[in-house]
N, C-alpha and C positions, 0 to 999 in steps of 0.2 A: 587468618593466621599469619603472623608474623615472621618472618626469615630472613637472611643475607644471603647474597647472590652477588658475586662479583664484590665481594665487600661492601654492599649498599645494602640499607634495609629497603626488604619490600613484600606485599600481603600473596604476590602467585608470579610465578615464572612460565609461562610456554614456552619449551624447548623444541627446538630442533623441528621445527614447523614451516614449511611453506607461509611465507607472508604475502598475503594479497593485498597492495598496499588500499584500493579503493579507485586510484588515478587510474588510469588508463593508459596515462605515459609513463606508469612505473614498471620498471621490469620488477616481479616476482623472486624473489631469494630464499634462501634457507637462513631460517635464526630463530634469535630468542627476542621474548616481547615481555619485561616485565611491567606489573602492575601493581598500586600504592595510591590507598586513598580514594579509589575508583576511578583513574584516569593513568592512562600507559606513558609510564615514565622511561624506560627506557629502550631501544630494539637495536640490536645486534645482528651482523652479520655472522651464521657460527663460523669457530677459528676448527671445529671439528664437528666432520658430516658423517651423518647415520648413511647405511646403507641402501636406506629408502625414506624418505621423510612419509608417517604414516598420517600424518593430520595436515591441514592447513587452515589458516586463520585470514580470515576476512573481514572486515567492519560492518556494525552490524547494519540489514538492509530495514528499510524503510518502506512501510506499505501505507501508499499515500494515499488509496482511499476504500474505504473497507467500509460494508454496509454490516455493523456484528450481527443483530439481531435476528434477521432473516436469517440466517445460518442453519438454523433450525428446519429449515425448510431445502436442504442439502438438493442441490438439482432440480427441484421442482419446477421453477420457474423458469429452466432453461427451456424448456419443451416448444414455448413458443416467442415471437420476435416480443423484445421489448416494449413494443408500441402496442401489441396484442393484451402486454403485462397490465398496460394502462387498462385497458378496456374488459378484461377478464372478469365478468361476475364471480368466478371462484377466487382468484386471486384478491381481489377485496374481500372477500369472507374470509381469507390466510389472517391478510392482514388484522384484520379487525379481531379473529379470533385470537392473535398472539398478543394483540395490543391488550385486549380484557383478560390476557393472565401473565400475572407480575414475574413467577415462578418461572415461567418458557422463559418472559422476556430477561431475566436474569440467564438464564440457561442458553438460550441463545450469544447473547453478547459473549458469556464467558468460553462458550466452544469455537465461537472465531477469534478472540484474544488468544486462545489455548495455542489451538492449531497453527496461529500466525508467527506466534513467539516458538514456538519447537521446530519451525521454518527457519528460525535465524531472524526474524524483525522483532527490534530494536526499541523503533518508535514510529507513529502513524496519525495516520486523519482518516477521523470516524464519523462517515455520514451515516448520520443516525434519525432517520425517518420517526420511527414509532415510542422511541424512550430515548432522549439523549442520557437524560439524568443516571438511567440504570447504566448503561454503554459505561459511561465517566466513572463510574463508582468501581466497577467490576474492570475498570483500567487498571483505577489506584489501587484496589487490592491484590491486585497481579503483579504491579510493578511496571506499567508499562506507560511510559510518556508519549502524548497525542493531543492532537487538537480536535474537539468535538464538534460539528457545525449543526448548529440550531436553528430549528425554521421561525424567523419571526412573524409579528403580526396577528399570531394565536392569542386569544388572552392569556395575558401571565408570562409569555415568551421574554422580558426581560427576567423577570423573577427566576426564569428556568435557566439563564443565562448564568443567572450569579449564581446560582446553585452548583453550576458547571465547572465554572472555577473555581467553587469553592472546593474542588478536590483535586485540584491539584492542573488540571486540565486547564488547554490554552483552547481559545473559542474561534470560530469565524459563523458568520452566516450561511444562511442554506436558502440559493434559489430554486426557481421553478424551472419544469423542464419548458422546453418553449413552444409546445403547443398544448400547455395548460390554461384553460379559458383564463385562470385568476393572474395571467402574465401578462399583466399590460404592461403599458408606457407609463401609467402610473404608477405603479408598482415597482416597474424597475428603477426608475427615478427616485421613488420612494426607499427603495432597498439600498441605492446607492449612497444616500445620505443617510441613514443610520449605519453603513459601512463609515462613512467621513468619521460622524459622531464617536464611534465606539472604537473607532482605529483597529479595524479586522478586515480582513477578505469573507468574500463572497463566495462561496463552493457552489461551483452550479457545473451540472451535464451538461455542454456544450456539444452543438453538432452533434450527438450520440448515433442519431440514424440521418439517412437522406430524408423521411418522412419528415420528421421535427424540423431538419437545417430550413428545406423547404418549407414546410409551414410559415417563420420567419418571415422568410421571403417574398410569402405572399401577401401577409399582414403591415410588412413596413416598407416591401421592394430594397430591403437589404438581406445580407447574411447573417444568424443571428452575433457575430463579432462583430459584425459591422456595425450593427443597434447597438449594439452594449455602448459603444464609445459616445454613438449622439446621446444615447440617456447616461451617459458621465458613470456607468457602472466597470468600464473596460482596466481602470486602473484601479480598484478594489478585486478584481476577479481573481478569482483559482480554476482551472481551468479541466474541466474533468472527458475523458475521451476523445472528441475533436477528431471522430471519423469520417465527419463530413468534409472538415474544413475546405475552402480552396485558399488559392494563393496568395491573395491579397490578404485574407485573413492570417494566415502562418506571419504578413508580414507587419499587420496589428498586429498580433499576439507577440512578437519580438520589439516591437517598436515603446510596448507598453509594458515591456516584461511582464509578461502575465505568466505566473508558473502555470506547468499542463502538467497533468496525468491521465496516463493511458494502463489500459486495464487489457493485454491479448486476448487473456484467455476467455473472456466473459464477452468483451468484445468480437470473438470468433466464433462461440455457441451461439450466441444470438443473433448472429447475421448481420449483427451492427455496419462491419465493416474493419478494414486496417488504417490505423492511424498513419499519417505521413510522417514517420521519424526520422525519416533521413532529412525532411526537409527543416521540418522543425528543429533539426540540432543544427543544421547548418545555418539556420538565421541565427541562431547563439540563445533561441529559446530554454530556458528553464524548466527538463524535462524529468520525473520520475515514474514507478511504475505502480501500482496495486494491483489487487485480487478482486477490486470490487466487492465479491457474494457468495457465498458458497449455496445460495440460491440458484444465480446462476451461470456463474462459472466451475462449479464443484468443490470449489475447495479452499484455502485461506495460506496455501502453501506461496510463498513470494518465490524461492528460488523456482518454481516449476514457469512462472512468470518471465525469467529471466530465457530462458527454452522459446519460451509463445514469443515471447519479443523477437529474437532472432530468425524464429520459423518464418513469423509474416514478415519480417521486412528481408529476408533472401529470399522471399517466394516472390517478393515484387519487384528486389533489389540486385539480386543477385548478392555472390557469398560475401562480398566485402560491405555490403549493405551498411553490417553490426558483425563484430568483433567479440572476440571473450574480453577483454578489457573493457571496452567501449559497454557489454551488457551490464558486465560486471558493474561499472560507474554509475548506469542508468539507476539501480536497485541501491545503492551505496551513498556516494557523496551528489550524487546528479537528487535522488529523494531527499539528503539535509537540507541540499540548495532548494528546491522546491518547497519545501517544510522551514525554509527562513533559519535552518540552525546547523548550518556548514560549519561554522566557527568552532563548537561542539563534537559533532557528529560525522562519520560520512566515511572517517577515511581514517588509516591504522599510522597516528602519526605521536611522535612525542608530544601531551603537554593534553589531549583532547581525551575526550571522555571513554572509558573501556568498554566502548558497548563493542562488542567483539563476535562472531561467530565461529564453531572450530566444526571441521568436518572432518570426517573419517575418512582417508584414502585407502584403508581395509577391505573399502568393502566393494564389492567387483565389480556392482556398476561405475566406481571410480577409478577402475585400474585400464593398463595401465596410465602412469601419468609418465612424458618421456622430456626430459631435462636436455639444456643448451641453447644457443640464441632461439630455436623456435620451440622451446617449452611448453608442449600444451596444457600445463594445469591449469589453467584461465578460461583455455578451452570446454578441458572437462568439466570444470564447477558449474558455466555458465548454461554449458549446453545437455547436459549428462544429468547434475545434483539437484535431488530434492528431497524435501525434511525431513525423511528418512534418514540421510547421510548427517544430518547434523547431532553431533556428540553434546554442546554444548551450545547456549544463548546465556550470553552474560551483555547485562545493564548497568553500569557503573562500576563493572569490576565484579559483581557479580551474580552466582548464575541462577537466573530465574529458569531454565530448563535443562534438564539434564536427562539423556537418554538411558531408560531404563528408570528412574529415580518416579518419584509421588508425583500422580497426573493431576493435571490442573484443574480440569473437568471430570465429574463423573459422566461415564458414559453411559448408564443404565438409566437415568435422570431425563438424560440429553433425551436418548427414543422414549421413556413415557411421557414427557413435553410435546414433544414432537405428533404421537401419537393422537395424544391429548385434543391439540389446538386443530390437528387434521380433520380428526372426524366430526369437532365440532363445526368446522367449515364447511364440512358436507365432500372431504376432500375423497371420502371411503366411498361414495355413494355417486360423485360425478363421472360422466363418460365423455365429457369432452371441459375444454377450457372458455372455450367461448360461446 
């Protein structure tokens, strides 16, 4: 819908709204933020302030690495350590059973799309194990922009590639965890050079556990960052949790910009471990956040992420560790720069795209919020809000979620899927995982 505003034509005005610019070196103000065309053309300081500003507006966050499909399988898999995940005779029966029905595997991708976007994300990277194709498909009918990582080397795995893109979807590859027997040196060599070829990164679980970094280390007498570089795969990488890392590695992983994502919450259920953020920002590493799984972190909620991030790094850093700015960035323009699409994305500025978030400060987990040089609404958002609090997720202007309005997912579907693929696994009838 078309209107003037300030004598300008334009499709939607936010008024009188806390603006959260995304930067971290922005201070926070009250204005208006108009929109045209699906990109924010103009923002204002208001020349007249409400009594309380009841919303605030944020850009939208980015969940850089989200496994959808498993979804379906809501906490299950947190029960035991990831490395357990590997070795699970029931958990290979999940898998295999959701894999042999198309129906969950739809269902699943589209209830972590669902969840993620009514969280306030925007745009994301979707490791997608079991069905890239369905994951990509159930994006583009959502609305939601991501890059999907495909495992190669399967037969047909180009074929599945272009099919990937053909909906709209940007690609990278998908490696092995590093104490997967099929990880060699030639394979990663191998994977590096159709990285060259096809001009994509590599999405691979780094360091995720001491088990795995280890492993590594026993098989090459390096780190596994350290191999990646001899086998020419370190500057194709994307770089996904890196709770192992040490320090020589944080200064690869800077040296080669290799973007990182860290997952807390999935990362803390599972005893993975906490990522080094503070060190990793301070080499000028390229850092964003995801959900991981609602497998097995519980949930697909990004701002509850932005909370885990601060929790673990002041539990090791103490409070100045990470900031509400500083988390806020992490989830925001720190995920576009990650995701290759800062220039676009990230941050609430003239001329870039309205992918926007609006939250309710109505509501009394959000109150109060207290105004002047130390404002904490930056505070509250980062460390307080989660997707509950979100009124609104708009993607170019506009809004693919709206609280209270048509769900994205049926949820009656979601449990007879769920059900479904459980019992067939033998999930009813097992007494332990291992």
């Amino acid at each position: 819908m078309v209107s003037r505003w300030r004598g300008l034509v334009v499709e939607r005005v936010l008024r009188d709204v806390w603006v959260i610019s995304g930067r971290a070196g922005d201070d926070p103000f009250v204005g208006d933020i108009a929109v045209a065309n699906g990109r924010i053309t103009h923002i204002d300081r208001s020349t007249r302030r409400p009594v309380r500003p009841t919303r605030a507006v944020l850009p939208g966050l980015a969940n850089a690495h989200l496994h959808p499909t498993p979804a379906l399988l809501r906490t299950a898999l947190a029960s035991i350590t990831i490395d357990d995940n590997d070795r699970s005779p029931l958990v290979g029966r999940l898998y295999e059973a959701l894999r042999a029905d198309r129906e969950a595997l739809q269902l699943g991708a589209r209830l972590a799309l669902a969840e993620t976007m009514s969280s306030g994300a925007t745009c994301g990277c979707l490791h997608e194990y079991l069905a890239p194709e369905v994951a990509a498909r159930q994006a583009a009918e959502l609305g939601f922009p991501c890059v999907v990582a495909v495992h190669p080397g399967e037969p047909g795995w180009r074929e599945v590639l272009a099919r990937v893109r053909d909906t709209g979807a940007e690609v990278m590859l998908a490696g092995l965890n590093e104490n997967d027997p099929a990880n060699t040196d030639e394979a990663l060599r191998e994977l590096a050079a159709w990285a060259g070829e096809l001009g994509v990164r590599v999405h691979a679980h780094v360091s995720e556990t001491r088990e795995r970094h280890e492993h590594m280390r026993a098989r090459t007498g390096r780190t596994p960052v350290a191999h990646y570089r001899e086998m020419g795969l370190l500057e194709h990488l994307y770089a996904v949790h890196c709770t192992a890392v040490e320090d020589e590695d944080v200064e690869l992983l800077a040296a080669h910009d290799v973007p990182v994502v860290v997952t807390p919450s999935s990362e803390a259920l599972l005893g993975d471990g906490i990522a080094p953020l503070a060190a990793l920002r301070e080499a000028g590493v390229r850092v964003g956040l995801g959900t991981d799984g609602a497998a097995w972190a519980g949930g697909e909620d990004v701002l509850r992420e932005l909370t885990a991030a601060a929790l673990l790094s002041r539990a090791v850093g103490g409070p100045g560790a990470l900031r509400g700015g500083e988390v806020i960035e992490l989830a925001t323009l720190g995920g576009a720069r990650v995701l290759g699409c800062e220039s676009e994305r990230g941050s609430v500025e003239v001329g870039k795209r309205a992918d926007l978030v609006v939250l309710d400060l109505e509501r009394p987990g959000l109150r109060p919020v207290l105004e002047g040089p130390l404002s904490t609404v930056r505070e509250v958002i980062a460390f307080a809000a989660t997707g509950a609090d979100v009124i609104e997720t708009m993607i170019g202007g506009t809004a693919v979620h709206r609280r209270g309005g048509t769900p994205l997912v049926e949820v009656d579907a979601v449990q007879d899927a769920a059900e479904r693929v459980w019992r067939r696994a033998g999930g009813d009838r097992a007494r332990t995982w291992l």
